[in-house]
N, C-alpha and C positions, 0 to 999 in steps of 0.2 A: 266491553266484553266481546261485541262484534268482532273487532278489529283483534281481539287476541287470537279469538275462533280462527280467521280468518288466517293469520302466521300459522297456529299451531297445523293449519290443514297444507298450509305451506311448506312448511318443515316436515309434517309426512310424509310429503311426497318427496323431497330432497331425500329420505330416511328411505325411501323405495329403491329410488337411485342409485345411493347409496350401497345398500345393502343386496340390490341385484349385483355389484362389481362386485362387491366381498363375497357373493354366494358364488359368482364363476370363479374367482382367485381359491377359494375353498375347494371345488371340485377340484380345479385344473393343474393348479401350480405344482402340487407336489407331483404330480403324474409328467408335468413338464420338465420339472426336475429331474426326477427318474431317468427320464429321456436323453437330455441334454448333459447332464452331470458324468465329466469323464474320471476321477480317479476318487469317489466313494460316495455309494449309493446310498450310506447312514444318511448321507448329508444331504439327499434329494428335499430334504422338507426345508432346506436352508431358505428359500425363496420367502415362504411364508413367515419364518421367522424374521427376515428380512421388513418385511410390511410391519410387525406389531415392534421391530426394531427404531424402524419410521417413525411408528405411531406416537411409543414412549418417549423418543428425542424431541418429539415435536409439541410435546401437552405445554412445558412452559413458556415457548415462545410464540404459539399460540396464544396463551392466554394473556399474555403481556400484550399479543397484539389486538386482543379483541378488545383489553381496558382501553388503549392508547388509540386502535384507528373504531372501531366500533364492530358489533359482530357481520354485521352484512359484508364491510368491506373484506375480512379476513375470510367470509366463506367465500365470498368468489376468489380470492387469492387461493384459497383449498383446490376451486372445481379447478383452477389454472396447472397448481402442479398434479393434480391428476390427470389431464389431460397432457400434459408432456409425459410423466410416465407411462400413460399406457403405449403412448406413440416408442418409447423405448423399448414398453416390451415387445412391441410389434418388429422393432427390430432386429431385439436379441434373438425372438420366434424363426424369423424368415434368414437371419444368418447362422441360427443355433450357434450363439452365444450365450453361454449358461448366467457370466458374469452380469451380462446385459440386459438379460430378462428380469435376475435377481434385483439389478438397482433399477427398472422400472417400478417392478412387485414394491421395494423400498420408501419409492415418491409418491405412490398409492398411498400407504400406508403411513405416511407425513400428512396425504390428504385426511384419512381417518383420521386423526386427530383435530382435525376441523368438525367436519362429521358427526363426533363424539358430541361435540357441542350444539348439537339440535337440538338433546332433548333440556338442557339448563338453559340457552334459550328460550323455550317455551315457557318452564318455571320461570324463570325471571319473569316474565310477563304478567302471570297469573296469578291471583289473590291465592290466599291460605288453600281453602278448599278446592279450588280446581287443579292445584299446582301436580296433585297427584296422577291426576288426570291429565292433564297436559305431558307431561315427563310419558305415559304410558300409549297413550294416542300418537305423539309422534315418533315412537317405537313402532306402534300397529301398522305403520304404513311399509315396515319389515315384510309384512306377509303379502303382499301384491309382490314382493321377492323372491317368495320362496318357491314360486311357480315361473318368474320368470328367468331367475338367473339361472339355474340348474339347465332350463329349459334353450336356454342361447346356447349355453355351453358344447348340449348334447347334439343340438339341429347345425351347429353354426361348425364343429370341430372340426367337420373335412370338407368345410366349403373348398376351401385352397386344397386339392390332393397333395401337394409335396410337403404341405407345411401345417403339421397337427393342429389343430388349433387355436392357428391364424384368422380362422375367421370369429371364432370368440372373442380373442382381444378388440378387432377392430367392430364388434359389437357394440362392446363396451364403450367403446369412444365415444359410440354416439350415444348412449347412454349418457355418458358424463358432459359434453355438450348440449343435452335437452337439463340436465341438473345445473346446468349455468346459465341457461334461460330460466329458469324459474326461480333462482337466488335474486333476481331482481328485481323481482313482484313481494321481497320480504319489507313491509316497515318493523323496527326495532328501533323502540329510543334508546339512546345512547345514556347512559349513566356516569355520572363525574366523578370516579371514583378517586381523583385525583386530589378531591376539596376535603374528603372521608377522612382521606388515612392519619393523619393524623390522631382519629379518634378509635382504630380497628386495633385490634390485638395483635400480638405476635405469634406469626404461626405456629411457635410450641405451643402456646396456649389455648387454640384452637386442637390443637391435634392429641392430647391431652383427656380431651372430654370423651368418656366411655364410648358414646353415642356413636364418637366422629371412626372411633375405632372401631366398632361395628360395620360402620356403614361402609367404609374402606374396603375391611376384609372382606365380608358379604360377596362387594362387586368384584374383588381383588380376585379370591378363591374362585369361586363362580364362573368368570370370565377364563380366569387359569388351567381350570377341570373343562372347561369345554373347549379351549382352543388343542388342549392337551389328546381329549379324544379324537375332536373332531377333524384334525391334522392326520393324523394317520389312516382316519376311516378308510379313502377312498384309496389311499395307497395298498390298504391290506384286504379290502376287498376284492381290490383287482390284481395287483401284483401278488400277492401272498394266497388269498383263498379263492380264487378261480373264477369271478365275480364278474358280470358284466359292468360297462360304462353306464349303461342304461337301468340298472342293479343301484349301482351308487350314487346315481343320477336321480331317484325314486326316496332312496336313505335320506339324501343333502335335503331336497326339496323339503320330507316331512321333515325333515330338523329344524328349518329354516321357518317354518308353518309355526311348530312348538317354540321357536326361539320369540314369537311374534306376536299368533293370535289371540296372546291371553292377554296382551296390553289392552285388547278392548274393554278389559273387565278389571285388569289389574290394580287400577286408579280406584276404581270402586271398591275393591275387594279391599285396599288398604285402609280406605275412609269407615269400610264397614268391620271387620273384626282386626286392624291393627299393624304396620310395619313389622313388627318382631315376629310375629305372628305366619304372616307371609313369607320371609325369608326364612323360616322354620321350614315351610310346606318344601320351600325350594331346596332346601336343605336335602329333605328326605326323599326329594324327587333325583338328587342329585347320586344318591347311595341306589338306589332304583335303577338308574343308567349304570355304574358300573357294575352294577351284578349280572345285569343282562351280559356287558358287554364280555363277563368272565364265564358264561356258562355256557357259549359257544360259537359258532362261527356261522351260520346258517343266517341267509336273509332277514329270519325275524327276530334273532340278535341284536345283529346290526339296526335291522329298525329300531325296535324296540330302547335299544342302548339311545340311538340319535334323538330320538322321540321323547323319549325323558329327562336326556341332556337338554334340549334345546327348553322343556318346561322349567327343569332346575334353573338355567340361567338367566331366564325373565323371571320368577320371583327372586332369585337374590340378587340378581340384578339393577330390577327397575327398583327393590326394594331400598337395596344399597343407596341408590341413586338416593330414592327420596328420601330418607332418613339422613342423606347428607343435605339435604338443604333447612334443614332444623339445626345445625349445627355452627351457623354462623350468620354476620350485619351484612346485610347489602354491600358494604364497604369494604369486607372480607371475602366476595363472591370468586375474585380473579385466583386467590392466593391458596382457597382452600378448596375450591374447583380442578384447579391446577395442579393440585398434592393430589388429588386424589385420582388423579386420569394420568400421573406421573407414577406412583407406584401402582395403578391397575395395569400398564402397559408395557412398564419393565419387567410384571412380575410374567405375563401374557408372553413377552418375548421370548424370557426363559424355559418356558413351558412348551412354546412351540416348539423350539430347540430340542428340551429332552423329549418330544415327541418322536422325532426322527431314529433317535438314538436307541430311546425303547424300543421300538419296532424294530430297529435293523438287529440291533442283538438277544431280545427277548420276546420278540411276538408280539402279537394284539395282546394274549392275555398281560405281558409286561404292561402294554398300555395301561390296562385298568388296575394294575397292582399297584401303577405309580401315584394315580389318582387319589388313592386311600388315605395318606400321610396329610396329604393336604384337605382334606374331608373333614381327617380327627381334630386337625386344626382349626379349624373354621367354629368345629363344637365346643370344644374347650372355649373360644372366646365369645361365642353366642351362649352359653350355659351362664359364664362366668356375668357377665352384661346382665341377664335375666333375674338369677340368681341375689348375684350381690348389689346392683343398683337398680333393682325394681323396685325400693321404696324410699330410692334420691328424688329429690324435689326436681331435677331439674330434666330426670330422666320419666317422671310421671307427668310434668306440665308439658313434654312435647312430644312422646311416643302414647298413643295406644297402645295400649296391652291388652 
């Protein structure tokens, strides 16, 4: 149990890392976009899209790679192409090159898909009971992020006077350089999953089970509904409602705070009244941010909207998460791990996308209108789950209710 403590406090801090480059690539990229982007400014948010574009291409051959070389070696393979891409964006920045920034933002976000797989890492590690706890802990290490990325972004942006924040990316570098020292201090046994399969199911059969469907959409919606707002925020703060850097810099920060600090508790919170339960809360936390984000334009909108997004996504998030590892054999870990970080990050990509697009043609409040559809979504198959198979046998031996 030492020696798990000891990974999972590992994998926090990778998840800090982490999660400080996604909070500057959040603030920055679309406003870089903005900048750089010569013939349509719909498409300023293409950069980020780009990154959860990365991300999605990259979940299955990640996971192929962590069964076949083991996860240690595949996350330093991660901190590696992050560290070539940022040195890219560094310089599409300094030649404004819009293309060149974009396929940096890209290999970043090939790296998240590494990344992603800290917190199943941890689970994999950890007996029944901590498992939830571990998945949630090494998410908390999010919030030592949420002060520092915004925070580079904001001090670092005109280090270089010609060249907008030029000094934020090469932040980051070094960021991701102290994250590849610390991938080295991880022990993870390696599992054979190669002796298994013969005896694992076929992924329809896995995918199949209510549970797995729950747990999918959860993190699928969730993750979709906040890259959805939280894409456009900084762009319509500043470019559209008059907003300072240091305004949005304040917004990202508490969002990042919400997206984070509750995984202290979250593991606990699930052990104690339930997974369905919890992604219920997130649910309604998530209808909470768009209303804010529809009632008006004024700073504590905007907070308020970021602030409740960033709650929403850590309960249906981390819940999603854990409710998929009830869902399958040790032996099944790579394949059904893999579905599920393959459609959370195609669906994320798309979302990015019509972020940009709502915005340019219909506003912030378009933002939050578009949110809705996929909200009503999420309930219908969260109601349906509740409802109809809360008194299957296979859905009361492994969910609290």
């Amino acid at each position: 149990m030492n020696s798990v403590k000891k990974n999972v406090l590992i994998l926090s801090s990778c998840q800090a890392f982490f999660t400080s480059t996604t909070s500057v690539i959040a603030l920055t990229a679309g406003l870089i976009g903005y900048q750089l982007i010569e013939f349509n400014q719909a498409y300023a948010t293409v950069p980020i899209s780009a990154m959860v574009i990365g991300t999605a291409i990259s979940t299955a051959p990640v996971a192929k790679l962590m069964s076949n070389k083991g996860r240690k070696t595949a996350f330093i393979i991660g901190n590696l192409i992050a560290i070539i891409g940022c040195l890219t964006c560094l310089y599409g920045i300094y030649f404004k090159l819009f293309w060149f920034f974009t396929f940096g933002i890209f290999l970043i976000g090939c790296f998240s898909a590494f990344a992603h797989q800290y917190r199943f890492a941890a689970a994999d590690m950890a007996d029944q009971k901590f498992k939830p706890k571990a998945i949630s802990l090494v998410l908390a290490g999010g919030v030592f992020a949420a002060y520092l990325g915004p925070e580079i972004a904001s001090r670092t942006s005109n280090y270089f006077e010609k060249y907008i924040y030029l000094g934020s990316y090469s932040a980051v570098l070094l960021i991701l350089i102290v994250s590849l020292f610390f991938i080295n201090f991880i022990n993870i046994p390696r599992f054979e999953f190669e002796e298994l399969n013969k005896n694992s199911r076929k992924l329809i059969d896995i995918i199949k089970q209510p549970i797995f469907i729950l747990s999918v959409s959860s993190s699928t919606i969730g993750f979709s509904v906040m890259i959805l707002i939280m894409t456009a925020t900084p762009i319509a703060m500043i470019e559209h409602c008059g907003h300072k850097l240091n305004d949005a810099k304040i917004v990202i920060q508490w969002h990042v705070i919400a997206m984070f600090a509750p995984s202290f508790f979250t593991g606990s919170l699930i052990n104690y009244i339930g997974i369905l339960r919890v992604i219920g809360i997130g649910i309604l936390f998530m209808f909470f941010s768009i209303s804010m984000a529809l009632l008006g334009t004024e700073l504590i909108h905007f907070w308020l909207s970021m602030f409740f997004l960033g709650l929403g996504w850590n309960f249906m998030f981390v819940g999603g998460s854990t409710l998929l590892t009830s869902t399958y054999k040790i032996n099944e870990t790579s394949k059904s791990q893999g579905f599920h970080d393959f459609v959370v990050f195609y669906s994320v990509a798309l979302s990015s996308i019509g972020s940009g697009i709502l915005l340019e043609f219909y506003g912030w409040s378009g933002v939050g209108f578009g949110a809705i559809p996929l909200m009503i979504f999420i309930v219908i198959i969260f109601l349906i789950v509740l409802l109809f198979y809360n008194k299957e046998d296979q859905l009361s031996k492994k969910v609290k209710l």
